[in-house]
C-alpha positions, -999 to 999 in steps of 0.1 A, spaced: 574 244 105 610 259 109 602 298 111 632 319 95 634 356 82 613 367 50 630 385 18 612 416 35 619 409 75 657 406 63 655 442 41 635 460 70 667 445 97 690 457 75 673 496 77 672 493 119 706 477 123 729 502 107 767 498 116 755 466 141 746 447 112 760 413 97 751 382 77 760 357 101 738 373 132 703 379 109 684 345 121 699 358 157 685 392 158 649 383 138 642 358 162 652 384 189 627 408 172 597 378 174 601 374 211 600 409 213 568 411 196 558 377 215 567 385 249 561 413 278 589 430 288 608 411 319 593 374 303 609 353 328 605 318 310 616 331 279 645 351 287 650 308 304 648 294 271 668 322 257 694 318 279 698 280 276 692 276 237 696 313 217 668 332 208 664 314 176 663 278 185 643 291 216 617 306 191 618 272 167 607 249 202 578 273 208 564 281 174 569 242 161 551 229 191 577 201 197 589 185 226 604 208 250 634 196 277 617 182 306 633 206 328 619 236 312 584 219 298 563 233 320 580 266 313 572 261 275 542 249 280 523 278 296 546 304 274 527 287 245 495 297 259 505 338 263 530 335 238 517 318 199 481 343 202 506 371 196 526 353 164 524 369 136 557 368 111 549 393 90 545 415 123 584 410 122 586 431 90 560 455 100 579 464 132 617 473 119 599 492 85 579 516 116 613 517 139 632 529 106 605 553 93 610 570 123 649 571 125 648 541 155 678 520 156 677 482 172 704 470 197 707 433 204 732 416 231 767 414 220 763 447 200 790 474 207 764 500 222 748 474 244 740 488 275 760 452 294 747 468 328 711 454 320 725 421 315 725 419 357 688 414 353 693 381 346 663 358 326 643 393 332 673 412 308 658 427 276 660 405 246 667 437 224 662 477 228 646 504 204 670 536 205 661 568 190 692 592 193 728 585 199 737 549 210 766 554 226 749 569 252 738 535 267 778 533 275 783 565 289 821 572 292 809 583 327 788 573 355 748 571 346 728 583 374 690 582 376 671 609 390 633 598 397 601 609 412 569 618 418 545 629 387 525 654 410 557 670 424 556 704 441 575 732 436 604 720 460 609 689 448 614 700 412 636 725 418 658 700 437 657 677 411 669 704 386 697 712 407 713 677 410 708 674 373 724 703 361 750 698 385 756 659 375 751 664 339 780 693 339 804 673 362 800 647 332 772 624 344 744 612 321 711 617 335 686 592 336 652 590 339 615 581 323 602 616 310 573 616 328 556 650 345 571 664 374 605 650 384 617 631 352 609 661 329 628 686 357 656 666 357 657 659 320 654 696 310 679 708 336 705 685 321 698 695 284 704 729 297 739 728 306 745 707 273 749 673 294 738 642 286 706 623 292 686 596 280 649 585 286 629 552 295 602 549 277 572 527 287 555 525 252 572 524 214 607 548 212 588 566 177 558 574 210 558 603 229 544 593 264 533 618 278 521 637 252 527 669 269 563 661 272 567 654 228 587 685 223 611 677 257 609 636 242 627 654 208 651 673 227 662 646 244 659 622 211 683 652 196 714 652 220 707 622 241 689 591 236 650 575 240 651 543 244 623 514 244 619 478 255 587 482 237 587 478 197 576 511 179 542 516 181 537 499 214 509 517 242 525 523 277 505 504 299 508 498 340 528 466 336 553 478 308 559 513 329 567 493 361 590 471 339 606 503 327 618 509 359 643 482 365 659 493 333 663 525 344 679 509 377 699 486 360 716 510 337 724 535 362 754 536 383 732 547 412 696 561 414 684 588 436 648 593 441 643 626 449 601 629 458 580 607 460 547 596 478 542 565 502 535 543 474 552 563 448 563 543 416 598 555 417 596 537 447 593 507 426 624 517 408 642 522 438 633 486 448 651 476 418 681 491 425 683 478 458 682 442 441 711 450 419 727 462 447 734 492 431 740 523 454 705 542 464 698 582 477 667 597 485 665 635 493 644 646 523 619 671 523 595 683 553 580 657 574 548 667 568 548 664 534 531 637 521 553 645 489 584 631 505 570 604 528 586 580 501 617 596 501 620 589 541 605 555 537 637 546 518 662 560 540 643 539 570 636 510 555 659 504 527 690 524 538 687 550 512 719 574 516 703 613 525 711 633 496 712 667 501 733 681 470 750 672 438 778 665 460 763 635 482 753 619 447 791 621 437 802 604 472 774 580 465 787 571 434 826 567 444 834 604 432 865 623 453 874 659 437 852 654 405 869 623 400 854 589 398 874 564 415 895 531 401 869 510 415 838 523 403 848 536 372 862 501 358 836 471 354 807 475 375 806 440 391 843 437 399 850 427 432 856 459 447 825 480 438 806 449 450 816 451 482 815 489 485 778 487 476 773 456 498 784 484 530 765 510 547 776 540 557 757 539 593 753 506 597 782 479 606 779 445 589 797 412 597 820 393 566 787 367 565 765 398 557 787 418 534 798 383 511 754 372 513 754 408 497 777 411 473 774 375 458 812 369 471 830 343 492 842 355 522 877 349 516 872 380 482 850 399 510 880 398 539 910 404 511 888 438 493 882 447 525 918 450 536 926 468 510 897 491 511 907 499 550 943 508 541 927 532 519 904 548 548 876 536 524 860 513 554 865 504 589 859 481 614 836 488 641 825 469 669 804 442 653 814 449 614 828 470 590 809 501 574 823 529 546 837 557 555 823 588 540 848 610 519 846 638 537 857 625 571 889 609 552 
């Protein structure tokens, strides 16, 4: 049996879709809501079939049981098995009515407010987001930067985290983060301070505050920034879904900066995502004998995390000079240049083989950006390879 939208799943769209909405996407976006419902965040084989056929047709091969491509049958096959327990059509219905009853709007791909940075996740990309707040916010005119850390954070490391925050947020960066104790909340409330903006990951439903203790900070940032959810409305957090928060907090961000965490800290976890994307990644120090920030100096030994010290470093990290974000950053995040300025290291040289490997690039793009990065003072050439110069030795 073909499934397609009930008289109700179409009504309840129309309530969560707002100015988004159209005739001609509403099989699109209902199937899109059904995998969401289906599916764990980050589902691999079916962001595959998504990918390859649309979420609708994608959603017809696994509900009607038919023959699936050979290529992607043993994809299919086992996606039935965690995948048809959970259908429920009139769960369709039952999700947009909850997400509208408590004011949550529902982006798809392709919408105008789509956040297209997650969209570098690949088959692990979101196949739609719950927002509760302002939508625009998931294209900040600015650069996003996520500030993350420990729960259990001491009195050092939140105060840090407050100052970049506040800093960032009034030098027109949106702050991002997960609203969790300790870090998160610091960095969230420092930014609604100064009246900048911020916006929230949640592991669980956008209409759930998690952690409780943070509902009223959750409502302030719902207010003047934006919650948002991977997770339909009504969804528990759980281990899995807060760890698959993470690499949407990495991939939205322009950079991330993890500013305490333990040896196997979460935000650590987050940070491994942003390596991936080869987005740019900070860490601030604290006292070696803290076991606080023995995550913190993990990263800048193993995954050549950038030492950040003050709002300032977090600007140079990001491609700021003067306040000002630079051409290259502030234009389309994957173009050629910012690709190989993320692909360098400050301390480290790297060969053309290394620097095109990392930015996905053939060396020919590599060796012409670089050329005109060097006549810039942006880079040099060293002894083995080329590294970035910092701004404030131009």
């Amino acid at each position: 049996m073909r499934p397609e939208p009930s008289d109700s799943a179409r009504r309840e769209l129309q309530n969560v879709r707002g100015a988004a909405w159209s005739d001609s996407d509403e099989a699109d976006v209902w199937a899109r809501v059904a995998w969401n419902l289906l599916t764990e965040p980050g589902d691999g084989a079916a962001g595959h079939l998504i990918a390859e056929y649309g979420a609708l047709r994608a959603l017809e091969m696994v509900v009607s049981a038919g023959p699936a491509p050979a290529h992607l049958a043993a994809h299919v096959e086992r996606g039935r098995e965690r995948w048809m327990p959970r259908w429920r059509p009139e769960g369709i219905a039952e999700a947009c009515a909850a997400a509208a009853r408590a004011g949550v709007q529902l982006l798809v791909p392709g919408d105008p407010s789509w956040p297209t940075a997650v969209d570098d996740l690949g088959s692990h990309r979101p196949v739609c987001l719950w927002v509760r707040g302002s939508v625009a916010l998931l294209r900040p005119a600015g650069a996003a930067v996520a500030l993350v850390g420990a729960r259990a954070a001491t009195a050092y490391g939140e105060h840090v985290a407050g100052e970049l925050a506040a800093d960032l947020a009034a030098s027109g960066a949106t702050v991002v983060s997960g609203a969790a104790y300790g870090i998160d909340g610091a960095a969230h409330r420092a930014a609604l301070t100064v009246g900048g903006a911020t916006v929230a990951f949640l592991a669980g439903g956008a209409d759930r505050a998690y952690p409780t203790g943070h509902s009223h900070l959750i409502d302030r940032i719902a207010g003047s920034g934006a919650i948002i959810s991977e997770a339909p409305c009504g969804a528990a957090p759980t281990k899995w879904r807060f760890l698959q928060r993470n690499r949407l907090i990495a991939a939205m961000s322009d950079a991330t900066v993890v500013v305490e965490a333990g040896w196997r800290s979460g935000s650590l976890n987050t940070a491994g995502h942003a390596a991936s994307l080869g987005r740019p990644l900070g860490a601030v120090p604290g006292p070696i004998t803290s076991t606080a920030s023995a995550g913190c100096h993990r990263l800048m030994r193993e995954y050549d995390a950038r030492c950040i010290t003050s709002a300032d470093d977090v600007r140079e990290l990001l491609g700021w000079e003067d306040g000002t974000l630079l051409a290259a950053v502030s234009g389309d995040r994957t173009d050629r240049t910012t690709r190989v300025i993320d692909a360098l290291s400050v301390r480290t040289e790297k060969d053309l083989a290394q620097i095109a490997r990392s930015a996905g690039l053939a060396p020919a793009e590599v060796e012409a950006e670089l050329g005109i990065l060097a006549l810039s003072g942006g880079v040099e050439r060293g002894m083995v390879g080329w590294r970035r110069v910092p701004s404030w030795t131009r």
